[in-house]
Backbone as a chain_set.jsonl record, in Angstrom:
{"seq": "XXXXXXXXXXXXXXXXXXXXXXXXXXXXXXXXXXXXXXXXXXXXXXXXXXXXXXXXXXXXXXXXXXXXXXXXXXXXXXXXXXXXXXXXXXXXXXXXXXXXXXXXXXX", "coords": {"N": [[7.964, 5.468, 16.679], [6.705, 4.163, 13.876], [6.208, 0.534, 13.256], [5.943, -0.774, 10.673], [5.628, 0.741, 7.162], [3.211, 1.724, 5.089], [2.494, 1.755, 1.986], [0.054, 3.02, -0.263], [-0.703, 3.617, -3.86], [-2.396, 5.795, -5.865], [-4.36, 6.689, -8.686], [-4.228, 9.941, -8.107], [-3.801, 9.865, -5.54], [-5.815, 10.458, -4.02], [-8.587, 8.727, -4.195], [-7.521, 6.495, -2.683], [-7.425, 7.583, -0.091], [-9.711, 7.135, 1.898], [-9.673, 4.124, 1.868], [-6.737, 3.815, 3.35], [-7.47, 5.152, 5.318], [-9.566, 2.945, 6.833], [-7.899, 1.335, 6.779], [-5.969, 1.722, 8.208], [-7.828, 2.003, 10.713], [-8.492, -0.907, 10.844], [-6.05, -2.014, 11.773], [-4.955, -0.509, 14.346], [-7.246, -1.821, 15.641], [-5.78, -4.161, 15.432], [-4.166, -3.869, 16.748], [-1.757, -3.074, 15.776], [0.93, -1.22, 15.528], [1.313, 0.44, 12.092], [2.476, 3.153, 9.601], [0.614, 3.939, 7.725], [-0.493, 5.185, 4.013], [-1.444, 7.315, 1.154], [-0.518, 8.07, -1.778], [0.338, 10.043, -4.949], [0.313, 7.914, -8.177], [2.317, 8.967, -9.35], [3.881, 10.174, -7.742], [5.452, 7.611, -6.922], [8.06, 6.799, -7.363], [10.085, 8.815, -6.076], [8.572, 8.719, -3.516], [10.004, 6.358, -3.472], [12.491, 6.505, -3.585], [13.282, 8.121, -1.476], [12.805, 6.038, 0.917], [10.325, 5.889, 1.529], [8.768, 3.123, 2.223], [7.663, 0.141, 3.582], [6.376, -1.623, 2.032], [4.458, -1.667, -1.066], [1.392, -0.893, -2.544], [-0.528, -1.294, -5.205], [-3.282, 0.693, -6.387], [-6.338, -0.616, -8.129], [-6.839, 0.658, -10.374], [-4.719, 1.538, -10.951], [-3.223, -0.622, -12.088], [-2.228, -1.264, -14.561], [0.426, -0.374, -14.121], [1.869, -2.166, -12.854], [3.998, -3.714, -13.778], [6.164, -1.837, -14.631], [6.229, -0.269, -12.14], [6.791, -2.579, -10.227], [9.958, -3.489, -11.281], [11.303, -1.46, -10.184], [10.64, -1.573, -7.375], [11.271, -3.981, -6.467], [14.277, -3.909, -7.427], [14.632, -1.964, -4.639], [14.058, -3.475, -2.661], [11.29, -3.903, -2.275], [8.338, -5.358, -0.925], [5.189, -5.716, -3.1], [2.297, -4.777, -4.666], [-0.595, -5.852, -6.77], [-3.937, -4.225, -4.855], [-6.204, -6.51, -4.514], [-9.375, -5.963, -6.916], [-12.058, -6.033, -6.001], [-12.119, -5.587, -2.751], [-11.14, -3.636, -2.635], [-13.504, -1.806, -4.266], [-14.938, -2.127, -1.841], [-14.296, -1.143, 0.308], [-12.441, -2.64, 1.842], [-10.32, -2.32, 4.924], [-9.819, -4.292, 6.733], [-9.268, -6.603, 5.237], [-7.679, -5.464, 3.111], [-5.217, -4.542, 4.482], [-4.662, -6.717, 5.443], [-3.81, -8.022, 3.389], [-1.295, -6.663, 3.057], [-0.076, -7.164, 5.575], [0.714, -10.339, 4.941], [2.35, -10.011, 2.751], [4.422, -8.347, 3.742], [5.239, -10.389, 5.664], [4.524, -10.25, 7.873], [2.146, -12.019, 8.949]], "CA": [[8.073, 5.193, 15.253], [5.754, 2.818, 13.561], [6.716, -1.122, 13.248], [6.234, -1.007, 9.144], [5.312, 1.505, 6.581], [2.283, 0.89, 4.246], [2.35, 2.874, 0.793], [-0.996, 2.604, -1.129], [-0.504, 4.257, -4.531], [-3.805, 5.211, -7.103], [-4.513, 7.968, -10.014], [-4.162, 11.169, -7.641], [-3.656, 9.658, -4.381], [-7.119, 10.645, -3.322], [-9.399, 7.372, -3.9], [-7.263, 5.665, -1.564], [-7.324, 7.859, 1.659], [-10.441, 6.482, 2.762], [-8.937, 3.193, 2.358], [-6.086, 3.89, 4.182], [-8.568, 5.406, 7.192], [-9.954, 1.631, 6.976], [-6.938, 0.251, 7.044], [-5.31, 2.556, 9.878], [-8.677, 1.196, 11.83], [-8.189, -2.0, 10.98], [-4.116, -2.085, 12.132], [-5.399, -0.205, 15.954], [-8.224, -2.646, 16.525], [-5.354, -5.538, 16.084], [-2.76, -3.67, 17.852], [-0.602, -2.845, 15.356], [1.482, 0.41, 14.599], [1.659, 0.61, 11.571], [2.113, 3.63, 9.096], [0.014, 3.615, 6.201], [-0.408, 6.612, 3.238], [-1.743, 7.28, 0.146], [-0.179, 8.918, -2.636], [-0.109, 9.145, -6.473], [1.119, 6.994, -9.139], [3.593, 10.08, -10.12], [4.825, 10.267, -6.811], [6.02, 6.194, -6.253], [9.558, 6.979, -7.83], [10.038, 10.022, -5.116], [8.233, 8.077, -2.539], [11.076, 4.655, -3.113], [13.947, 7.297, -3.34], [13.448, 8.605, 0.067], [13.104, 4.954, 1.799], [9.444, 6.104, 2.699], [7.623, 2.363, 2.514], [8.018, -1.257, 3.649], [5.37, -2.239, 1.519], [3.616, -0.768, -1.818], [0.31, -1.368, -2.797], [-1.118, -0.315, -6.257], [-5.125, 0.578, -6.899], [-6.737, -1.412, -9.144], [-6.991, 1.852, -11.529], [-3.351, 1.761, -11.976], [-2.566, -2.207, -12.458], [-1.703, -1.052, -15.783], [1.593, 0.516, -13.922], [2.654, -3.257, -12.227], [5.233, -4.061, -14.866], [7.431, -0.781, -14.203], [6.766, -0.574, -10.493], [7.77, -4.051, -9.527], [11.23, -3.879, -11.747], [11.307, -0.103, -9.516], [10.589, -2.129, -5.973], [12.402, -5.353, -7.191], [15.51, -3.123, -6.745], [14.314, -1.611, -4.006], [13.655, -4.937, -2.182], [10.153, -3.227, -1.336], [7.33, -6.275, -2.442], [4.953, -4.781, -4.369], [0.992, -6.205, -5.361], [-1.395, -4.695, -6.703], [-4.723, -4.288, -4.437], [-7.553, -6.69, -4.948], [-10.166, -4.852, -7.17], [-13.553, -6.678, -5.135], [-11.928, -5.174, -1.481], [-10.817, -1.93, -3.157], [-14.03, -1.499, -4.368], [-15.734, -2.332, -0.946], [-12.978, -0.581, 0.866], [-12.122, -3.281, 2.541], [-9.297, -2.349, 5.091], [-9.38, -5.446, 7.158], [-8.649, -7.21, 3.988], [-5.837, -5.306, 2.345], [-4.354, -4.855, 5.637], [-3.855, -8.346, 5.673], [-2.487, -8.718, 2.403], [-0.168, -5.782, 3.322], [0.931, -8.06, 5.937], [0.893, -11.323, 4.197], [4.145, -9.345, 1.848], [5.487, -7.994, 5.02], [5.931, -11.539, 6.561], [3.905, -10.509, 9.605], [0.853, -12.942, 9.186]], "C": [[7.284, 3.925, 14.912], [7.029, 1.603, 13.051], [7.107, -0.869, 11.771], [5.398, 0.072, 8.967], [4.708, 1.016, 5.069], [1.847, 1.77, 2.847], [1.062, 2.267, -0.079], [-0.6, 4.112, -2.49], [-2.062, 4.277, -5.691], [-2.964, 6.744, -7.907], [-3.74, 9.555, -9.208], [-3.591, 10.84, -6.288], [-4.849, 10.225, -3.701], [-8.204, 9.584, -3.01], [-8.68, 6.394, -2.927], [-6.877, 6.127, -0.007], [-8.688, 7.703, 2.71], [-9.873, 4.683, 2.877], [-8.225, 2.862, 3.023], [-6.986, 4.575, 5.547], [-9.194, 3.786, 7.375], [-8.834, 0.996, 7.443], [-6.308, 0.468, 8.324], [-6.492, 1.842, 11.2], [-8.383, -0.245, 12.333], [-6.748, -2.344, 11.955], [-4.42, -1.902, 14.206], [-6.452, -0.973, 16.516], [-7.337, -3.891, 16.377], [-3.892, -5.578, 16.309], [-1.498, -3.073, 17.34], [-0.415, -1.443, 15.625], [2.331, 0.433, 13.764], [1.511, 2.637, 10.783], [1.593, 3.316, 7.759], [-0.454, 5.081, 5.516], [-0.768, 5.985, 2.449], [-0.95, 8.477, -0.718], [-0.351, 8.759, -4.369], [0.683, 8.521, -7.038], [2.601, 7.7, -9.668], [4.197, 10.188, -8.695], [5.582, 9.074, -6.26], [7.315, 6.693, -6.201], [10.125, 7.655, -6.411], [9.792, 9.174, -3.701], [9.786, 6.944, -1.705], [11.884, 5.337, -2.704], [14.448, 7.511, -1.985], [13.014, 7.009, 0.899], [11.381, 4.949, 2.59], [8.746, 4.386, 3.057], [8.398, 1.178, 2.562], [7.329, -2.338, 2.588], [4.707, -1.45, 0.23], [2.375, -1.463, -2.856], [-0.644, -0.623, -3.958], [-2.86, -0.527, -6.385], [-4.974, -0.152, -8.16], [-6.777, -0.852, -10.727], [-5.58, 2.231, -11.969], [-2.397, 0.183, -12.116], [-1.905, -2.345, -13.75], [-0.084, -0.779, -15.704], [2.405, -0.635, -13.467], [4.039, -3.339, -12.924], [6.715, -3.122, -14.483], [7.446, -0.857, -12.722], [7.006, -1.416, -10.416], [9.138, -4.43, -9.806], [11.518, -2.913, -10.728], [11.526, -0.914, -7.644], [11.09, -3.615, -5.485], [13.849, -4.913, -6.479], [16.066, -2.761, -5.607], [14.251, -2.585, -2.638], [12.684, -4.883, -1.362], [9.07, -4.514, -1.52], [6.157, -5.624, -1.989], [3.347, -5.736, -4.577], [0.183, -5.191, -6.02], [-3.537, -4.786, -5.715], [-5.956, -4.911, -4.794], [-8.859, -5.998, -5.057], [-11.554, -5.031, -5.975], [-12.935, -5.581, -3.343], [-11.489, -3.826, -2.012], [-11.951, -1.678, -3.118], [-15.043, -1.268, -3.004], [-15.491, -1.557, 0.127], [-13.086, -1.102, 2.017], [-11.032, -3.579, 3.875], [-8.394, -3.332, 5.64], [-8.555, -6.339, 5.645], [-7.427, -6.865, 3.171], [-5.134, -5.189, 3.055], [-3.795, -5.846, 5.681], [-3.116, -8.726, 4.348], [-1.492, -7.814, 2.329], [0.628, -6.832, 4.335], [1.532, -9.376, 5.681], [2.607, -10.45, 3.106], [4.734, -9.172, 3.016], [6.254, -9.139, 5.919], [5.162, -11.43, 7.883], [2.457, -11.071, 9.837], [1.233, -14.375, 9.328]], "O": [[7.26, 2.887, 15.573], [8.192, 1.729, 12.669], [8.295, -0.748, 11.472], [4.64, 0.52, 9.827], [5.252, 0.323, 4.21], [0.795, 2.409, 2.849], [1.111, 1.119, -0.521], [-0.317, 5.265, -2.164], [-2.639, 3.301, -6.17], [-1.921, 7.394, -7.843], [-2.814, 10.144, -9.765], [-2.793, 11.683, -5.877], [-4.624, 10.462, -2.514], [-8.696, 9.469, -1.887], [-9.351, 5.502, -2.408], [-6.332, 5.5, 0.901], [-8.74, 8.021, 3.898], [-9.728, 4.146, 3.975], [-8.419, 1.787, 3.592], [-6.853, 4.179, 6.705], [-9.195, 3.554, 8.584], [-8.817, 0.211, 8.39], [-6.148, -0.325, 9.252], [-6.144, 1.341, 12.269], [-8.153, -0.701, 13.454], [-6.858, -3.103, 12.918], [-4.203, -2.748, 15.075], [-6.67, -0.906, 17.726], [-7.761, -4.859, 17.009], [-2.969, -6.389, 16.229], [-0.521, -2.687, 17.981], [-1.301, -0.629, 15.886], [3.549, 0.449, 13.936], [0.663, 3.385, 11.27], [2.087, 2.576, 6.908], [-0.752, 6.027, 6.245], [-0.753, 4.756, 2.386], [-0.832, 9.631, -0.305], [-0.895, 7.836, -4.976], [1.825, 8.43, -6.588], [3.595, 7.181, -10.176], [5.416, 10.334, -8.789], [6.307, 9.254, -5.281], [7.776, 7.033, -5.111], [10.642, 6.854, -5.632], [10.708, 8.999, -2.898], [10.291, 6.766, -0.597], [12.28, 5.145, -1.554], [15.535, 7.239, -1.475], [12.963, 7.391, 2.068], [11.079, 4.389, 3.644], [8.187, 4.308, 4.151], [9.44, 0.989, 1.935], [7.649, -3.509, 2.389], [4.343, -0.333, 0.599], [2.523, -2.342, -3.705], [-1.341, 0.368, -3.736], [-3.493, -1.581, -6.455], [-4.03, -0.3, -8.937], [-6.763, -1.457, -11.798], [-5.252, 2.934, -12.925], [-1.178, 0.049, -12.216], [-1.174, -3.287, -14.054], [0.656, -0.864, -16.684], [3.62, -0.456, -13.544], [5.072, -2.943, -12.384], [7.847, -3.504, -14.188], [8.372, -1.355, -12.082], [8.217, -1.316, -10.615], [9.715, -5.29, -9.14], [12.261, -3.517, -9.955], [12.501, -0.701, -6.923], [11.208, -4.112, -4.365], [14.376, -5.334, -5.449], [17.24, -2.914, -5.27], [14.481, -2.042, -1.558], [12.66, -5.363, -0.229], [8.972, -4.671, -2.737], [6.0, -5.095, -0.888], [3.246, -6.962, -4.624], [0.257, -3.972, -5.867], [-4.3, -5.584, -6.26], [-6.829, -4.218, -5.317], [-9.489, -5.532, -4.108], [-11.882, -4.114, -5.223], [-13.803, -4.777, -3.001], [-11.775, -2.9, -1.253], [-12.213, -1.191, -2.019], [-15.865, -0.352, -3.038], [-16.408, -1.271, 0.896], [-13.562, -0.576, 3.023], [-10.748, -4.758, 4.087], [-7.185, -3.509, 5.488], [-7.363, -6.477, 5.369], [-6.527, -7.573, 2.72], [-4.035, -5.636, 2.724], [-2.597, -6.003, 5.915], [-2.149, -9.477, 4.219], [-0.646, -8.08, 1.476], [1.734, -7.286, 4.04], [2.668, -9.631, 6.079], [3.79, -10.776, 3.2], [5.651, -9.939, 3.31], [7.288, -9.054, 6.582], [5.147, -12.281, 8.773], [1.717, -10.671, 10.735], [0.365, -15.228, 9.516]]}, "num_chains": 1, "name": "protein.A"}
């Protein structure tokens, strides 16, 4: 079973499963096991319910959504950011990896 569980959320959940393949690289070249996923913005709710993530990470294309998810993962006592647009755009995984773990406490 993986250590922590890494929820990236966008529009469809499609623009962020090459990210998450970056990030999954990133995690095995520094040992970790983590899980990490992508899904969509309509599936967070569903996602929290079932206990799937330690961590949730919104695209830059739905920062518009922060406000409700964070009262949603607040609750939850999931924390919550939303993905810097510059490393989104670059698809950076080293980089959001680390600010996945920077919330998680494990940096």
């Amino acid at each position: 079973m993986a250590e922590k569980t890494i929820m990236l959320a966008c529009s469809a959940g499609m623009s962020t499963s090459l990210l998450v393949s970056k990030m999954q690289a990133a995690a095995k070249e520094a040992g970790k096991d983590y899980e990490i996923f992508a899904t969509s913005a309509s599936d967070i709710d569903n996602q929290l319910e079932h206990g799937h993530a330690d961590v949730l990470m919104l695209g830059p294309q739905v920062a518009y959504m922060q406000g409700d998810v964070k009262k949603k993962t607040d609750k939850a006592g999931i924390p919550m950011t939303v993905i810097n647009m510059q490393d989104y755009g670059m698809m950076n995984g080293k980089n959001v990896l680390a600010t996945a773990e920077e919330l998680l406490g494990d940096k």
